[in-house]
C-alpha positions as CSV (number, residue, x, y, z in Angstrom):
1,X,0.0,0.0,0.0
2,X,1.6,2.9,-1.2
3,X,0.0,5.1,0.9
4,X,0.5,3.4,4.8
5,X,3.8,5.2,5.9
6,X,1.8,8.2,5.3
7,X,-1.1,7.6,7.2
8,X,0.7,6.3,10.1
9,X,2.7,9.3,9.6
10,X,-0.3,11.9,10.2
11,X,-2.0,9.4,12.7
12,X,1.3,9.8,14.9
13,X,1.0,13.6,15.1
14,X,-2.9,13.5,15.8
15,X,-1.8,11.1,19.0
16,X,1.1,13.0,19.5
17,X,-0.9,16.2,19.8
18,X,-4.0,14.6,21.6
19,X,-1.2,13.6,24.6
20,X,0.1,16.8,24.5
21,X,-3.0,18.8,25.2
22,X,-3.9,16.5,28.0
23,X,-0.5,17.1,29.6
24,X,-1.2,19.3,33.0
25,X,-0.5,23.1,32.0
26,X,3.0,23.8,31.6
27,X,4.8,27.3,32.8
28,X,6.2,29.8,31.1
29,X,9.2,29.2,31.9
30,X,9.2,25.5,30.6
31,X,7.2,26.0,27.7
32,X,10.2,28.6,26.8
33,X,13.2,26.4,27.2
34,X,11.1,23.8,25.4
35,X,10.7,25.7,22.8
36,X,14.3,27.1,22.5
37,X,15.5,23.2,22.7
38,X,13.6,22.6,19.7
39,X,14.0,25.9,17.7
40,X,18.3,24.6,18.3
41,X,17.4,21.0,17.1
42,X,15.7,21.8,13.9
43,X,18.6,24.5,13.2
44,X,20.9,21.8,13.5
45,X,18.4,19.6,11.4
46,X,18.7,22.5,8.6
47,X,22.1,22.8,8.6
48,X,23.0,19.1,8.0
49,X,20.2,18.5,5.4
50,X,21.8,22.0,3.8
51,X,24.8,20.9,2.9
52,X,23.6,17.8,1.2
53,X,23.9,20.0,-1.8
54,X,26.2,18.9,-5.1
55,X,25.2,22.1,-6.7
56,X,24.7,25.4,-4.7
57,X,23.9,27.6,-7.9
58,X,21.0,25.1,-8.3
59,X,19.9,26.1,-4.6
60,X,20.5,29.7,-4.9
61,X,18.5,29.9,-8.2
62,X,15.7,27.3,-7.0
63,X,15.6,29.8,-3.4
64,X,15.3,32.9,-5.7
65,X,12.4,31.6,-8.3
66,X,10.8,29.6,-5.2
67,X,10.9,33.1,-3.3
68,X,9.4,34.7,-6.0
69,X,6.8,32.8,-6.7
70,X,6.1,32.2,-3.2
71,X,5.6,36.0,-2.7
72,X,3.3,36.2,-6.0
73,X,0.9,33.3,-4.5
74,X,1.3,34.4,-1.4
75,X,1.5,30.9,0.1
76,X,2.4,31.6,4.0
77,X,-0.5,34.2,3.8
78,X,-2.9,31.6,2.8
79,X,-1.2,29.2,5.4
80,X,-1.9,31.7,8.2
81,X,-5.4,32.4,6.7
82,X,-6.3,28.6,6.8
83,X,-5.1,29.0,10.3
84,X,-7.2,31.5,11.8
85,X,-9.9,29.9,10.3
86,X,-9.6,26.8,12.2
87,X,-8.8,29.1,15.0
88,X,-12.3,30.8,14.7
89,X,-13.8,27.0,13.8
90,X,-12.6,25.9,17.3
91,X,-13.4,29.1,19.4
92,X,-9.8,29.5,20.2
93,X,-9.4,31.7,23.5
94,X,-6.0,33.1,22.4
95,X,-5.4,35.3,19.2
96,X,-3.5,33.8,16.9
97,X,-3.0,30.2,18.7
98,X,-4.5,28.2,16.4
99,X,-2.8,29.8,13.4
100,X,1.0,29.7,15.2
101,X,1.1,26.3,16.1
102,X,-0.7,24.9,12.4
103,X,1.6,27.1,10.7
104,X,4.7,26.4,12.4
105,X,4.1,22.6,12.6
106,X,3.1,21.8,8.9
107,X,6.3,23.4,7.9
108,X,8.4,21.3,10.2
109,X,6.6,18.4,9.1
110,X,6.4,18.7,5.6
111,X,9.5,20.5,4.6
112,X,11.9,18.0,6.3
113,X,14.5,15.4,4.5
114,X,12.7,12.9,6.0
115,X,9.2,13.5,4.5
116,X,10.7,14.0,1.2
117,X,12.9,11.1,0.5
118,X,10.3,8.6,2.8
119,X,7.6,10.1,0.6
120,X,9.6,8.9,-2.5
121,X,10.7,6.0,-0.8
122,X,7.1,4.6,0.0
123,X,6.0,5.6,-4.0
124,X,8.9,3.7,-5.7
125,X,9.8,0.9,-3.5
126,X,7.0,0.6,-1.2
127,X,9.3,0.9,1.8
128,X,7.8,2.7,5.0
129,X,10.6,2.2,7.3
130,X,12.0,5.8,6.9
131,X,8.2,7.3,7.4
132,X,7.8,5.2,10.2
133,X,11.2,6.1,11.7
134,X,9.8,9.9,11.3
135,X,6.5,9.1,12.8
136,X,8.0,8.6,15.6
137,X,9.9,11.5,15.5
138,X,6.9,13.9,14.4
139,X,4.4,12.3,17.4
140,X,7.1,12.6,20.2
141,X,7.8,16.4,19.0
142,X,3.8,16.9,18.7
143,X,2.7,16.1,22.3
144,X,5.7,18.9,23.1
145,X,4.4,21.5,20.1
146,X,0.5,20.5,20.8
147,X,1.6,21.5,25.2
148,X,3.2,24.6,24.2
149,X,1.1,25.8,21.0
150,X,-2.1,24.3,21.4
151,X,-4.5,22.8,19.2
152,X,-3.6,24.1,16.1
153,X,-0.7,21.0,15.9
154,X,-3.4,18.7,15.2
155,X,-4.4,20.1,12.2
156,X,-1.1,20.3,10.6
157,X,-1.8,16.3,10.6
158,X,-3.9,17.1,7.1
159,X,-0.8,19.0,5.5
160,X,1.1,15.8,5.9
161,X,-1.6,13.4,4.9
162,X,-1.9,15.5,1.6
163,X,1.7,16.7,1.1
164,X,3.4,13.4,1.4
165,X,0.8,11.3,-0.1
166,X,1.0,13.2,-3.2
167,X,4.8,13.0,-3.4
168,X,4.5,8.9,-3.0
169,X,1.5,8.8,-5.6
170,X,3.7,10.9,-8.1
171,X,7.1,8.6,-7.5
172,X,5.1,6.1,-8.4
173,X,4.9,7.6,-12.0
174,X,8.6,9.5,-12.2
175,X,10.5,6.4,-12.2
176,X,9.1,5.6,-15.6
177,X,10.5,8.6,-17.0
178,X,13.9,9.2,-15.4
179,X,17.0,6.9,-14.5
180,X,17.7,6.0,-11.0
181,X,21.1,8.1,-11.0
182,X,19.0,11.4,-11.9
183,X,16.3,10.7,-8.6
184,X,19.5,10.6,-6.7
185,X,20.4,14.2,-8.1
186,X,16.8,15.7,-7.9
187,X,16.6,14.2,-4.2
188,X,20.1,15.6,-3.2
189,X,19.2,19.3,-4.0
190,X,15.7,19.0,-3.0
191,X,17.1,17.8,0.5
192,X,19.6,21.2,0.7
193,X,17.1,23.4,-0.3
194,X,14.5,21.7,2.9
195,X,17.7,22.2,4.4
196,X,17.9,25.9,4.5
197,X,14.2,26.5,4.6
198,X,13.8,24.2,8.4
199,X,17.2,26.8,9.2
200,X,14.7,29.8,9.0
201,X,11.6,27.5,10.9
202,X,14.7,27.1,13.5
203,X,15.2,30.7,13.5
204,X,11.6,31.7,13.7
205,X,10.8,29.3,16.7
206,X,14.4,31.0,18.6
207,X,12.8,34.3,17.3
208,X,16.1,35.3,16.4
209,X,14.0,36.8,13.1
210,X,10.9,36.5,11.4
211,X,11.5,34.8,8.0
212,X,8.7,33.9,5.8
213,X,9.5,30.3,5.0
214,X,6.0,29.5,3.5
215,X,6.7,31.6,1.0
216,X,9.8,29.7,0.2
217,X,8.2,26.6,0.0
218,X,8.1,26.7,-4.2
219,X,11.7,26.7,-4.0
220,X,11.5,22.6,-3.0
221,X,9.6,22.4,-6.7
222,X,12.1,24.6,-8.5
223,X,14.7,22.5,-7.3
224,X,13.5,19.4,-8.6
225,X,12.9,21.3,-12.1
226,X,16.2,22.6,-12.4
227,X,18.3,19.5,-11.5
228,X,17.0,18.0,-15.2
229,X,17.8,21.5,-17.0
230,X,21.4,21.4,-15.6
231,X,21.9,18.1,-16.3
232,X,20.6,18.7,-20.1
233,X,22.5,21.7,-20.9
234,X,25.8,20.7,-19.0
């Protein structure tokens, strides 16, 4: 079944979350280091997946069209819109819960390595094991996000279910088309580009500064695009 790592995938965060709102009320002062902890770890995350890279004009290019075309469809705007109308759908006491903690966790759950090549993974081979590894990792980091941002984690459950499920239904279909050598390309810059976009989730969770990563999120697609160009015209 193409589709089970996925599902268990989104199933983990909705249990994830579930535990974490029925954890007693945490301080502020806990809910802060928290927090920092895991705006360091997904940095680090970043950083590591960044420099997966065997092309960094591919990255810079695929960051700069991505960016663009980010801004012109005004993705995180929509993302924070779809928010706060969950937030209004629940009755949400505090402005602007709902929306932080949806936002903040679809990107970390959909922009990582991990959902990416698992995705792919699951599509070609029919191999779960690395979305099963990162259920695990996404329900143990929900019950923390879901106790320190509320309900709004839960929903980012749906982002996953559609995001990687459509990556595994399309590997399905790429690997008719191109040679095993030129996945491993694509996936390499697609992973640096993730890279450097979960760097800027880190960085907005420290809020060290605000960066619009949403609206980067087309630079993952531009990446995958551009890899095949090169490769033609080299």
């Amino acid at each position: 079944m193409v589709l089970l790592g996925t599902l268990v995938n989104a199933f983990s965060i909705l249990v994830g979350g579930i535990l974490g709102l029925a954890l007693p009320k945490l301080s502020q002062g806990v809910r802060t280091t928290v927090m920092q902890g895991l705006g360091l770890a997904v940095a680090v995350q970043g950083i590591m997946m960044a420099l997966k890279t065997n092309n960094l004009l591919i990255v810079i290019g695929s960051l700069v069209v991505g960016g663009l075309a980010g801004e012109l469809f005004k993705v995180e705007a929509g993302l924070e819109k779809l928010g706060q109308t969950l937030e209004r759908s629940v009755g949400a006491k505090a402005k602007g819960k709902v929306a932080a903690g949806f936002v903040t966790t679809t990107l970390i759950y959909c922009v990582g390595a991990m959902a990416i090549l698992g995705s792919i993974d699951s599509g070609i081979r029919h191999n779960h094991d690395m979305l099963y590894t990162k259920s695990m990792l996404d329900g143990f980091s929900a019950i923390i996000f879901a106790s320190t941002l509320g309900v709004g984690v839960l929903f980012s459950s749906l982002p996953v279910l559609l995001y990687q499920g459509a990556i595994a239904l399309s590997a399905t279909l790429i690997t008719s088309f191109i040679s095993t050598q030129m996945l491993d390309a694509i996936t390499a810059e697609i992973t640096s580009v993730g890279g450097i976009l979960i760097i800027g989730i880190g960085l907005n969770i420290l809020e060290i500064k605000k960066i619009n990563v949403a609206n980067l999120l087309p630079s993952v697609v531009v990446a995958a695009l551009l890899v095949p160009i090169v490769a033609y015209f080299s």
